[in-house]
ModelCIF file with pLDDT and N, C-alpha, C, O atoms, coordinates in Angstrom:
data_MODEL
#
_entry.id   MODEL 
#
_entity.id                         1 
_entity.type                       polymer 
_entity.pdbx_number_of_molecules   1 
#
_entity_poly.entity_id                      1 
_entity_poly.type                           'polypeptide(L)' 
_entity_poly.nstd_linkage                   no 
_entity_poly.nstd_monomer                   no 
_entity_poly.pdbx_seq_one_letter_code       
;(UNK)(UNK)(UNK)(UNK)(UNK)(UNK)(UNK)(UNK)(UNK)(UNK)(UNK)(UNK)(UNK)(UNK)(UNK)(UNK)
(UNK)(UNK)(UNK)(UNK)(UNK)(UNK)(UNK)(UNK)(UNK)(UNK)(UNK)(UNK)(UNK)(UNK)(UNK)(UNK)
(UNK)(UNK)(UNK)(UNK)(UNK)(UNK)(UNK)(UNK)(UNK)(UNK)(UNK)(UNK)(UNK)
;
_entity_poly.pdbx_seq_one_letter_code_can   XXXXXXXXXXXXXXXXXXXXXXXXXXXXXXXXXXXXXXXXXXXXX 
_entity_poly.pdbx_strand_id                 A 
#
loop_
_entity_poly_seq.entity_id 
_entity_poly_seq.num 
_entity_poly_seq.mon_id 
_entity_poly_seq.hetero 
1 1  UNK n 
1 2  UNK n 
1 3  UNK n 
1 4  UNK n 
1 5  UNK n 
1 6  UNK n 
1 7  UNK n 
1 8  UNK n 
1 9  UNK n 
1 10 UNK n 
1 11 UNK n 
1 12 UNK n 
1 13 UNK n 
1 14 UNK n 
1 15 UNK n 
1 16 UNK n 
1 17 UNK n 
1 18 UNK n 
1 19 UNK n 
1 20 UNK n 
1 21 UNK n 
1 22 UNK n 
1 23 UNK n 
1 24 UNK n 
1 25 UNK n 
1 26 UNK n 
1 27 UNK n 
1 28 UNK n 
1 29 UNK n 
1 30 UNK n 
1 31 UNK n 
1 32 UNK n 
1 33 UNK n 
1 34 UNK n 
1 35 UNK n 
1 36 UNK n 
1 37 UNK n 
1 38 UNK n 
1 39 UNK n 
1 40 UNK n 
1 41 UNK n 
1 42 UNK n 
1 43 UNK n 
1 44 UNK n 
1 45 UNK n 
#
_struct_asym.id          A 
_struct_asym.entity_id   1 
#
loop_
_ma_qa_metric.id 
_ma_qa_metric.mode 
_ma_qa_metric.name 
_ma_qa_metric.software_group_id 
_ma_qa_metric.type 
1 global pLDDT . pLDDT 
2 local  pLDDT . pLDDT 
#
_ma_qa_metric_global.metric_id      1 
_ma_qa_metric_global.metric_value   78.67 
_ma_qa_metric_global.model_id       1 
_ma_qa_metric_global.ordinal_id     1 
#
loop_
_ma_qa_metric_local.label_asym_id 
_ma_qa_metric_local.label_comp_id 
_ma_qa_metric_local.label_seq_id 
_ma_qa_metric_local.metric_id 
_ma_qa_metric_local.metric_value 
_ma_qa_metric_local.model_id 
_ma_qa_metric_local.ordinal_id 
A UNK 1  2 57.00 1 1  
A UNK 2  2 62.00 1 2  
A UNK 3  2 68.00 1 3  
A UNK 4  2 68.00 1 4  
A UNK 5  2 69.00 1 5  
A UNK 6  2 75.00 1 6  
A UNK 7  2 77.00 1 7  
A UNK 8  2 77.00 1 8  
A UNK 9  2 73.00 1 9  
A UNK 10 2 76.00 1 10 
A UNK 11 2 71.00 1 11 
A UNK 12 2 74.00 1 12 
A UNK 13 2 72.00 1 13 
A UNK 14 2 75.00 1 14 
A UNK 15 2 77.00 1 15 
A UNK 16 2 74.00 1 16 
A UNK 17 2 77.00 1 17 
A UNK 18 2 73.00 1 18 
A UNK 19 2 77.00 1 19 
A UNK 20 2 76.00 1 20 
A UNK 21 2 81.00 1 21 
A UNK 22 2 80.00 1 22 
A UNK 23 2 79.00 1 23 
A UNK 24 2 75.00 1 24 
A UNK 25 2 80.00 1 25 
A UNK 26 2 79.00 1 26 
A UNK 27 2 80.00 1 27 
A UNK 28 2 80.00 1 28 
A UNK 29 2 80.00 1 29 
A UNK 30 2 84.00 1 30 
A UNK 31 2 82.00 1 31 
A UNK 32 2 86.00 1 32 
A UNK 33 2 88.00 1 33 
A UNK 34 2 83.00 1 34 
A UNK 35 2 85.00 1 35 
A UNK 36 2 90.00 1 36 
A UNK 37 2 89.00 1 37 
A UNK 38 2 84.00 1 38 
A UNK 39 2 88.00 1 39 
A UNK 40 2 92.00 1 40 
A UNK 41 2 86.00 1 41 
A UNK 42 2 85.00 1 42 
A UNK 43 2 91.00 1 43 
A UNK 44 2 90.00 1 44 
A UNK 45 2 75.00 1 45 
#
loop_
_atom_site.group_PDB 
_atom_site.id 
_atom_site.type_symbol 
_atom_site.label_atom_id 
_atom_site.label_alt_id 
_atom_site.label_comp_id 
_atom_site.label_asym_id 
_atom_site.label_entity_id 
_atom_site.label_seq_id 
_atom_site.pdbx_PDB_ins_code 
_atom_site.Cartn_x 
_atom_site.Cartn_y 
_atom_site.Cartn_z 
_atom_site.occupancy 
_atom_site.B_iso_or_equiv 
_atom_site.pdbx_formal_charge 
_atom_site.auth_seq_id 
_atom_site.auth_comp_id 
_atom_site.auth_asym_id 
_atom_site.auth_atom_id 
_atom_site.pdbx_PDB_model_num 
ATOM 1   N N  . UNK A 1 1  ? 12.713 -18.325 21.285  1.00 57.00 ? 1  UNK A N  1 
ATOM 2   C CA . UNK A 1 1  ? 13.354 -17.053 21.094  1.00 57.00 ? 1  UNK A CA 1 
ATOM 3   C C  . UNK A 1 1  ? 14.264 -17.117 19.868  1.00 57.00 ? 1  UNK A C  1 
ATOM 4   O O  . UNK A 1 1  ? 14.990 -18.090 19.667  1.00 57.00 ? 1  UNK A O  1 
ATOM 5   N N  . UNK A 1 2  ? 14.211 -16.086 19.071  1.00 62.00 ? 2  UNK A N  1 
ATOM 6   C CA . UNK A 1 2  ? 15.215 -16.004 17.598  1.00 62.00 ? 2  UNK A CA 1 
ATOM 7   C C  . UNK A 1 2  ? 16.158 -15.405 18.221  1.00 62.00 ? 2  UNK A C  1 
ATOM 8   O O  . UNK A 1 2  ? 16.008 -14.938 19.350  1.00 62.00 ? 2  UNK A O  1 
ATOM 9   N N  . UNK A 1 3  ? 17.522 -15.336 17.383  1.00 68.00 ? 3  UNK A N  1 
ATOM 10  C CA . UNK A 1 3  ? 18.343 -15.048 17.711  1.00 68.00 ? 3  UNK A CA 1 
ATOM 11  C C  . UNK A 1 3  ? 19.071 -14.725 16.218  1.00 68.00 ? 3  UNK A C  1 
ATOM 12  O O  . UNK A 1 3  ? 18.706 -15.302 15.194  1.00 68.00 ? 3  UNK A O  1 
ATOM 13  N N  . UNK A 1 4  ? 20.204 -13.675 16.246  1.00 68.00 ? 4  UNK A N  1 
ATOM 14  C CA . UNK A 1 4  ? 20.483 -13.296 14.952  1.00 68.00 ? 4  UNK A CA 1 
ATOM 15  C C  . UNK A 1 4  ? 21.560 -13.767 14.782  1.00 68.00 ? 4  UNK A C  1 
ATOM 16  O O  . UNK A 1 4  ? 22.436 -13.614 15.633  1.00 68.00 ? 4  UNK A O  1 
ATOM 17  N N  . UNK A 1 5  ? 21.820 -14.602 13.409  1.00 69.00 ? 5  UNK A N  1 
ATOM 18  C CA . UNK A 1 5  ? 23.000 -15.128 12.984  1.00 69.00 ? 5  UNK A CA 1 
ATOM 19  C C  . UNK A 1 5  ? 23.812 -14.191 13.033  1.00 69.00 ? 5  UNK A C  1 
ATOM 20  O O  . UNK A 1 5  ? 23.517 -12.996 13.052  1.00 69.00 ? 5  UNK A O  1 
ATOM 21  N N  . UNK A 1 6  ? 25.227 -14.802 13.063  1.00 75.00 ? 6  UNK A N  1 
ATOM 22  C CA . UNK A 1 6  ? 26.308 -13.938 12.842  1.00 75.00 ? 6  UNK A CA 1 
ATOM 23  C C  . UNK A 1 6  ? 27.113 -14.484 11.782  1.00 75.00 ? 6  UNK A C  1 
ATOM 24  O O  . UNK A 1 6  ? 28.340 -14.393 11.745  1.00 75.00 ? 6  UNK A O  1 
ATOM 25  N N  . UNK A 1 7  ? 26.252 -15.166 10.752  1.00 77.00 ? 7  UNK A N  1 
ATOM 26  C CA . UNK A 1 7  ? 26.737 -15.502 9.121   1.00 77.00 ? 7  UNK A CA 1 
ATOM 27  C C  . UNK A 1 7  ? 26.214 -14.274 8.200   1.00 77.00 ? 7  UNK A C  1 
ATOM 28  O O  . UNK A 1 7  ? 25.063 -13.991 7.867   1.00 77.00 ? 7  UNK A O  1 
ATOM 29  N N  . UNK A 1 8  ? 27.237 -13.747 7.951   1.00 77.00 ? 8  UNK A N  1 
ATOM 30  C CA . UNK A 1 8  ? 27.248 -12.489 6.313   1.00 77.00 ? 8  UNK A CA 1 
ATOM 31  C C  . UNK A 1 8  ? 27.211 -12.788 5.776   1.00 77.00 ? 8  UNK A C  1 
ATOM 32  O O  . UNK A 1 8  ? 28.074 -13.629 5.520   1.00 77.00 ? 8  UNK A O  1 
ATOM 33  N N  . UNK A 1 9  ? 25.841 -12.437 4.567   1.00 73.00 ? 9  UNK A N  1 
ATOM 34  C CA . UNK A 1 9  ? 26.262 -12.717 3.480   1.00 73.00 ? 9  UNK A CA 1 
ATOM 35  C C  . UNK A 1 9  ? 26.140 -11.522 2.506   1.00 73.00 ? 9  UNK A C  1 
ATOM 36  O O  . UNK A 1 9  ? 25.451 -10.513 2.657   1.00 73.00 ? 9  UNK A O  1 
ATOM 37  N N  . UNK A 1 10 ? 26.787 -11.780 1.682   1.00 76.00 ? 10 UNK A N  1 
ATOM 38  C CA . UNK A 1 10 ? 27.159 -11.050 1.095   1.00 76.00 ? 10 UNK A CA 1 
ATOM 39  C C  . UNK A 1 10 ? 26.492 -11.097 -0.540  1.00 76.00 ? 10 UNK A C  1 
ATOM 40  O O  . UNK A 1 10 ? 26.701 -12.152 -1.139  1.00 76.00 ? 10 UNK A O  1 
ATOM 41  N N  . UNK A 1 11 ? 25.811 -10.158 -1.187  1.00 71.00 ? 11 UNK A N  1 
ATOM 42  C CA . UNK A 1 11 ? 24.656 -9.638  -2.250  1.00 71.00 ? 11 UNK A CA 1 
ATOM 43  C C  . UNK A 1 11 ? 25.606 -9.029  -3.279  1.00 71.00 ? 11 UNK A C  1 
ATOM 44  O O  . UNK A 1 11 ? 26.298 -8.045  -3.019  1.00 71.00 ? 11 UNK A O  1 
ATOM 45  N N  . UNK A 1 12 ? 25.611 -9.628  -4.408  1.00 74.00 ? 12 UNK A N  1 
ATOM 46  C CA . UNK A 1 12 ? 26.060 -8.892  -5.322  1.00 74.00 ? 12 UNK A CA 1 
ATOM 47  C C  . UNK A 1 12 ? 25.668 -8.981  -6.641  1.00 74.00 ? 12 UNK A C  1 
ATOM 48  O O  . UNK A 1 12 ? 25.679 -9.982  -7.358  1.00 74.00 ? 12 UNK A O  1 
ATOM 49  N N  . UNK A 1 13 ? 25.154 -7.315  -7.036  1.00 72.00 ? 13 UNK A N  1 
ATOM 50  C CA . UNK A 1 13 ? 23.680 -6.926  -7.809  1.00 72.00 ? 13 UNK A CA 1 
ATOM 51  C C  . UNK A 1 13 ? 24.095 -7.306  -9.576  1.00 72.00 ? 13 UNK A C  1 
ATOM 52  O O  . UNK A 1 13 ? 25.038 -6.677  -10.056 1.00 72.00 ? 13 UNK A O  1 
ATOM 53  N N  . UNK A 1 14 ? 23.771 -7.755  -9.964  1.00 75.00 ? 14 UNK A N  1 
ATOM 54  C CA . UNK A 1 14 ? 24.220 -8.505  -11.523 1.00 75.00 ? 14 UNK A CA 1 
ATOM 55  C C  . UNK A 1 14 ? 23.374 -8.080  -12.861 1.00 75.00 ? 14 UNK A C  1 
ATOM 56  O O  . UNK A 1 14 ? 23.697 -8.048  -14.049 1.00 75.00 ? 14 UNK A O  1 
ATOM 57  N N  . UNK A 1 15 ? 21.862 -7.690  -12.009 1.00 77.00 ? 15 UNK A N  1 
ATOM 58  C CA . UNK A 1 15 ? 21.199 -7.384  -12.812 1.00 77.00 ? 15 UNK A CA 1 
ATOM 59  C C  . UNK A 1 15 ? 20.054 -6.470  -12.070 1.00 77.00 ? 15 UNK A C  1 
ATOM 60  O O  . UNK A 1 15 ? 20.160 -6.433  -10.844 1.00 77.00 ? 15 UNK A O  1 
ATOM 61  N N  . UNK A 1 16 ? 18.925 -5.695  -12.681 1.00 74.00 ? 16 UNK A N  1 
ATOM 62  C CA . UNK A 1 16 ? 17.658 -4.772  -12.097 1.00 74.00 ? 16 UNK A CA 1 
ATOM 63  C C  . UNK A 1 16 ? 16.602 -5.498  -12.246 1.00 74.00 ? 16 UNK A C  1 
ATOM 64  O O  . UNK A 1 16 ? 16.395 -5.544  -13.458 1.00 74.00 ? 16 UNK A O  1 
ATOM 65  N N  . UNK A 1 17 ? 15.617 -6.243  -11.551 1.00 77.00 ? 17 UNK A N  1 
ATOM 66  C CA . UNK A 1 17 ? 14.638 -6.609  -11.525 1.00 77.00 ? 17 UNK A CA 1 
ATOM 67  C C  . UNK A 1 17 ? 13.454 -5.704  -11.210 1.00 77.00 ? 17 UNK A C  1 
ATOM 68  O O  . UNK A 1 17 ? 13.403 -5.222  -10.078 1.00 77.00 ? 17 UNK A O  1 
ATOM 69  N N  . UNK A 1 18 ? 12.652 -5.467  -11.949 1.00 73.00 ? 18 UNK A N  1 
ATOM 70  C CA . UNK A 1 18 ? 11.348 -4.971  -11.659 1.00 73.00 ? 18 UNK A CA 1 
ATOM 71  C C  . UNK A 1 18 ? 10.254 -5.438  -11.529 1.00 73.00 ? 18 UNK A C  1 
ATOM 72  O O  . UNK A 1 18 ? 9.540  -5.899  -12.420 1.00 73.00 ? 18 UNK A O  1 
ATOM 73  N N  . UNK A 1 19 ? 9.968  -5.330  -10.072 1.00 77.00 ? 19 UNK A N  1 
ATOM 74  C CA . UNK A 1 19 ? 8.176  -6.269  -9.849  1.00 77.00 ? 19 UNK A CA 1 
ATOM 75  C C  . UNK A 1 19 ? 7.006  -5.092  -9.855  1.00 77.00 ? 19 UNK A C  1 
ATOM 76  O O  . UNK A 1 19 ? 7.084  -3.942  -9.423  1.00 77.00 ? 19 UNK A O  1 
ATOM 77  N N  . UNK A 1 20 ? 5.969  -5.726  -10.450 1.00 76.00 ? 20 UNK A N  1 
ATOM 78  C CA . UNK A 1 20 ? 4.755  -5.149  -10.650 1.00 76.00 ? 20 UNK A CA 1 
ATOM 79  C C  . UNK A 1 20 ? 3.514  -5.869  -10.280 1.00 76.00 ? 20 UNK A C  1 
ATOM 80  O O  . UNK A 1 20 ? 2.851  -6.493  -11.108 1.00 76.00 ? 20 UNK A O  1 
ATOM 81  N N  . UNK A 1 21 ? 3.308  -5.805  -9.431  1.00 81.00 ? 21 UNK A N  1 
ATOM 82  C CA . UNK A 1 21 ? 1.477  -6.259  -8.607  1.00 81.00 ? 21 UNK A CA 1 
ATOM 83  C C  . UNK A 1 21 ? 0.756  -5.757  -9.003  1.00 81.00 ? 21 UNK A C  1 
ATOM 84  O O  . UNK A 1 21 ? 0.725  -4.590  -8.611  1.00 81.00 ? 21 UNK A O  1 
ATOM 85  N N  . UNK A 1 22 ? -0.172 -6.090  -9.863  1.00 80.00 ? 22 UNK A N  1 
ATOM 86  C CA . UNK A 1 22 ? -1.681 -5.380  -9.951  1.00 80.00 ? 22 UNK A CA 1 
ATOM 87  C C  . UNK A 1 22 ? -2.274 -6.116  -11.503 1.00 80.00 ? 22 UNK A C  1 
ATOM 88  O O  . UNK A 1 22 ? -2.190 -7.181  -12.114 1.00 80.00 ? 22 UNK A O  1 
ATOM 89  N N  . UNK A 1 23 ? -2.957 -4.645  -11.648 1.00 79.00 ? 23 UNK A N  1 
ATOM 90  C CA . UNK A 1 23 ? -3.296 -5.175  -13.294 1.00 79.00 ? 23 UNK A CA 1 
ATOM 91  C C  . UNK A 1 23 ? -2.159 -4.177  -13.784 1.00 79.00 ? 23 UNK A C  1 
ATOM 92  O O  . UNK A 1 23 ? -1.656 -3.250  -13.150 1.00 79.00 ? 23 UNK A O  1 
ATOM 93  N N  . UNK A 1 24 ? -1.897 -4.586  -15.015 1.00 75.00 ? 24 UNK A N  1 
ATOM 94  C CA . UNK A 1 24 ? -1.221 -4.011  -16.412 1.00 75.00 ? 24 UNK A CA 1 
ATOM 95  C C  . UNK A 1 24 ? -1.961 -3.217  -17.006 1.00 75.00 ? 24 UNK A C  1 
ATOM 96  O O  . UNK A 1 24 ? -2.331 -3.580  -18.122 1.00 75.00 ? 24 UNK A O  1 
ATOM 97  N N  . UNK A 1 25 ? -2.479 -1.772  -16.458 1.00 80.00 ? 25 UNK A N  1 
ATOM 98  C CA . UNK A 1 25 ? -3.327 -1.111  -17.281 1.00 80.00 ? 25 UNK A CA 1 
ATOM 99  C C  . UNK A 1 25 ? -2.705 -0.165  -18.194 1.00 80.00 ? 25 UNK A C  1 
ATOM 100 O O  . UNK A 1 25 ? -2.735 0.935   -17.642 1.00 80.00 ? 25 UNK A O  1 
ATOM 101 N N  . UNK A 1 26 ? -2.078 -0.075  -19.497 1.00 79.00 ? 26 UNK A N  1 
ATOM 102 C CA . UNK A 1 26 ? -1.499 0.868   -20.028 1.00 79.00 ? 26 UNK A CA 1 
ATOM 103 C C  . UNK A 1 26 ? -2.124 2.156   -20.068 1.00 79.00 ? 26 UNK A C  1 
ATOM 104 O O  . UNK A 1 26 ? -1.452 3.185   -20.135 1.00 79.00 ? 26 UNK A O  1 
ATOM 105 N N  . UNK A 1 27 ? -3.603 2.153   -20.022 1.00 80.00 ? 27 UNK A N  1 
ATOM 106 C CA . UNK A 1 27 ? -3.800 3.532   -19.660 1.00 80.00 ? 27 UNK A CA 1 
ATOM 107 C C  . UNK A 1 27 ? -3.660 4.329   -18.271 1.00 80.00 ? 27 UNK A C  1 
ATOM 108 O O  . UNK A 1 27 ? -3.596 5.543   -18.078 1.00 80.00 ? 27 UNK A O  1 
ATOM 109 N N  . UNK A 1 28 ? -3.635 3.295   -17.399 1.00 80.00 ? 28 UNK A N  1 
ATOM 110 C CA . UNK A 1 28 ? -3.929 4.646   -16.332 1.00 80.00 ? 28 UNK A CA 1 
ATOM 111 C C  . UNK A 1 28 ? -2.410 4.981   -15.885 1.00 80.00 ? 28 UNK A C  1 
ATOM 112 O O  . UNK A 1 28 ? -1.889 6.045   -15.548 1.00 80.00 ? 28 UNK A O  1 
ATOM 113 N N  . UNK A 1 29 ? -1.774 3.346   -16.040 1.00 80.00 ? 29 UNK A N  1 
ATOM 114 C CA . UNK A 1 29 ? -0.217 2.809   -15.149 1.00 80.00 ? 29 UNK A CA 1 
ATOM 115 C C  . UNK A 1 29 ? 1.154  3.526   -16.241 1.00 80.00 ? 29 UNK A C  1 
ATOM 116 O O  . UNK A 1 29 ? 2.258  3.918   -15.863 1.00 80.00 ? 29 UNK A O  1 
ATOM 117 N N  . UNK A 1 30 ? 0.622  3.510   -17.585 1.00 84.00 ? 30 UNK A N  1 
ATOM 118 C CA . UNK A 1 30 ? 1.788  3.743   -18.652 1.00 84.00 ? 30 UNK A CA 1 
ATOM 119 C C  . UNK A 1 30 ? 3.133  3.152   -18.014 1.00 84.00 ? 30 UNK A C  1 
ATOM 120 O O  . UNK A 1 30 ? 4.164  3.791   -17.801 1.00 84.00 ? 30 UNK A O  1 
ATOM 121 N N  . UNK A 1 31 ? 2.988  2.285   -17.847 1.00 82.00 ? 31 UNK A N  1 
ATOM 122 C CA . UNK A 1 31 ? 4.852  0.838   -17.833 1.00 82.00 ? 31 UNK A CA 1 
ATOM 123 C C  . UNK A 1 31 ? 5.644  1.124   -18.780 1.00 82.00 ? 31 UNK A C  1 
ATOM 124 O O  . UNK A 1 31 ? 6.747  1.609   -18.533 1.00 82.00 ? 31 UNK A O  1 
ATOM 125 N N  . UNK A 1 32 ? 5.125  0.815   -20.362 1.00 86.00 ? 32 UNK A N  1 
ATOM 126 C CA . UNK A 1 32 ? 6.216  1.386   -21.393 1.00 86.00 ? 32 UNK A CA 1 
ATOM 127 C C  . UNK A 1 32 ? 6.795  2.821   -20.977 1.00 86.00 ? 32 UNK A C  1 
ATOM 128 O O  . UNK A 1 32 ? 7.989  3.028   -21.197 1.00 86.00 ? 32 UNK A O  1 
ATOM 129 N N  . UNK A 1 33 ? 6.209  3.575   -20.534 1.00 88.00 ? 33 UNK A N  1 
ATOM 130 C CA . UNK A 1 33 ? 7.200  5.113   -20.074 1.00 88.00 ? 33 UNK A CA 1 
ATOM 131 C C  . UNK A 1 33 ? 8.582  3.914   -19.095 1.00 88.00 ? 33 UNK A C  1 
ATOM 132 O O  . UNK A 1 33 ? 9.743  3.821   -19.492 1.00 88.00 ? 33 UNK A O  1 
ATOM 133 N N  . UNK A 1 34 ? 8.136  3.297   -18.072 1.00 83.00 ? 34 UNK A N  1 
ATOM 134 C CA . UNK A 1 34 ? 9.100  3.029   -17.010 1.00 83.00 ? 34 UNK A CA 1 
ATOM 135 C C  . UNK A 1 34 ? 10.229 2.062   -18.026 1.00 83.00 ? 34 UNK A C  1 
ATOM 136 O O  . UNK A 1 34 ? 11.416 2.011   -17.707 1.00 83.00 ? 34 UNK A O  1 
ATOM 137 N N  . UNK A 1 35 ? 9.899  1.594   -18.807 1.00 85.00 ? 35 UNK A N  1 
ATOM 138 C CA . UNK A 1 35 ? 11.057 0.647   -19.643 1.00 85.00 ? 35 UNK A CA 1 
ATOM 139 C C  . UNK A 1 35 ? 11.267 1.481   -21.016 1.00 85.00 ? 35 UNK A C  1 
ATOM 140 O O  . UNK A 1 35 ? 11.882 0.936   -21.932 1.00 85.00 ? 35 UNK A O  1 
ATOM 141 N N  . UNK A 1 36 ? 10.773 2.775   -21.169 1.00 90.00 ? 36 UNK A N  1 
ATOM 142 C CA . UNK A 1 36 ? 11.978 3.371   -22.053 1.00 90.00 ? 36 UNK A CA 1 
ATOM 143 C C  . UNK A 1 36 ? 13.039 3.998   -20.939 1.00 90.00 ? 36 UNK A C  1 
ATOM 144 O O  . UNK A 1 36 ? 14.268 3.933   -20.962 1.00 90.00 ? 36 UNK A O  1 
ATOM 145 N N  . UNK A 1 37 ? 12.282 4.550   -20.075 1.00 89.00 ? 37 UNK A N  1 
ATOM 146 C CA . UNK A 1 37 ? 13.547 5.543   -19.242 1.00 89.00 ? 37 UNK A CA 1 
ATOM 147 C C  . UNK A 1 37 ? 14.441 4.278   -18.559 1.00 89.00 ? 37 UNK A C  1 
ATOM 148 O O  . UNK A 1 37 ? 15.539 4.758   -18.276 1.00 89.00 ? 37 UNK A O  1 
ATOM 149 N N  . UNK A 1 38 ? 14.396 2.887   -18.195 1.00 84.00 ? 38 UNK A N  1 
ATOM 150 C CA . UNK A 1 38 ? 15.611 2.613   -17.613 1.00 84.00 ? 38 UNK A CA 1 
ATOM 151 C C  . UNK A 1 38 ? 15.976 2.068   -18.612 1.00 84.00 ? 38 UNK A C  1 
ATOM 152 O O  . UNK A 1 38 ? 17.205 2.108   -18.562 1.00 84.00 ? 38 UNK A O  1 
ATOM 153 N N  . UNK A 1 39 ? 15.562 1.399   -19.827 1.00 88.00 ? 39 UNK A N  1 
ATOM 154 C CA . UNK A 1 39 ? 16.540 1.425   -21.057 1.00 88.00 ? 39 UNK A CA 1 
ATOM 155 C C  . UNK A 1 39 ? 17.605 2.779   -21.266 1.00 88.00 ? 39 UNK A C  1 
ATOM 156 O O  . UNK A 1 39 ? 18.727 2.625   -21.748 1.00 88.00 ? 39 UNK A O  1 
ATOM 157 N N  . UNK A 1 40 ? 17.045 4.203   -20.802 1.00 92.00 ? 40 UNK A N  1 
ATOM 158 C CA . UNK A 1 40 ? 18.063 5.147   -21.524 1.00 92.00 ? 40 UNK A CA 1 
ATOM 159 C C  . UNK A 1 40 ? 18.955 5.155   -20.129 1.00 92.00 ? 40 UNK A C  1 
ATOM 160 O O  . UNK A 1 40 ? 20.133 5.459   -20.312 1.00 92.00 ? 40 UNK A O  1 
ATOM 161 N N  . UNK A 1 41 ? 18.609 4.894   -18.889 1.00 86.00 ? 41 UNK A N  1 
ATOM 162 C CA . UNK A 1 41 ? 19.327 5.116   -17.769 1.00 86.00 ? 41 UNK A CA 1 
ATOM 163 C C  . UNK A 1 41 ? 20.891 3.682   -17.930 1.00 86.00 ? 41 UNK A C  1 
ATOM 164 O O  . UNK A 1 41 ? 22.037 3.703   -17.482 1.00 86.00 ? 41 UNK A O  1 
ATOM 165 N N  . UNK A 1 42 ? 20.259 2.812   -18.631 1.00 85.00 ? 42 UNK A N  1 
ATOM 166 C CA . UNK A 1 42 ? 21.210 1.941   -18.759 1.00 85.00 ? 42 UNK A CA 1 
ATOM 167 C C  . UNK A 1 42 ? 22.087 2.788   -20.125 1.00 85.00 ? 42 UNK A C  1 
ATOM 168 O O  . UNK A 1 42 ? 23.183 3.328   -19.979 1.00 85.00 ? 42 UNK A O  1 
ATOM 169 N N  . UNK A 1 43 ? 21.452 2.749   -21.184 1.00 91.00 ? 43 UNK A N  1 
ATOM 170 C CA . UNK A 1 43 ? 22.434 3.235   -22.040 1.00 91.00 ? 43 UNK A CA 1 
ATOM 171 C C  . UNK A 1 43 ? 23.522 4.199   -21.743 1.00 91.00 ? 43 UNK A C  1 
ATOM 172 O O  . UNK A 1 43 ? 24.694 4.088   -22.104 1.00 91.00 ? 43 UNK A O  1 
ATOM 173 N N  . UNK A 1 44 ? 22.967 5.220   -20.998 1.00 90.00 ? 44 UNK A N  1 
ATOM 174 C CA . UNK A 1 44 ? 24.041 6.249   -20.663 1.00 90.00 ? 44 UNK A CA 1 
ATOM 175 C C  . UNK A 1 44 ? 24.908 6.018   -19.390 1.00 90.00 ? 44 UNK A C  1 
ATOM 176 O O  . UNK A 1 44 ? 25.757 6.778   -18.923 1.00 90.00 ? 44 UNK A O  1 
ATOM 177 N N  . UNK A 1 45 ? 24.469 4.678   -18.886 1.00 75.00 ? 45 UNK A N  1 
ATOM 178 C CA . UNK A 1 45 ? 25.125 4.523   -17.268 1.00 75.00 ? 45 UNK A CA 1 
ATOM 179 C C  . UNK A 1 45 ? 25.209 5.386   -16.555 1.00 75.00 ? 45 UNK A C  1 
ATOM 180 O O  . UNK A 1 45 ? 25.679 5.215   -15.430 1.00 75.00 ? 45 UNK A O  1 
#
């Protein structure tokens, strides 16, 4: 039987990681769209 710790821990976010599974198809997926817009989402905070 599991049982749930009662150790917190505690996450603190430093940076945005983005995962992507599949193929890299620039035509169908367009990725460069997703890394200009969180480049501008970072610029403007």
């Amino acid at each position: 039987m599991l049982e749930k710790s009662e150790e917190k821990i505690e996450i603190k976010k430093r940076k945005t990681t983005f995962l992507n599974v599949g193929r890299h198809e620039e035509i169908s997926k367009n990725l460069s769209m997703l890394f200009r817009c969180v480049k501008k989402l970072l610029d403007e905070k």
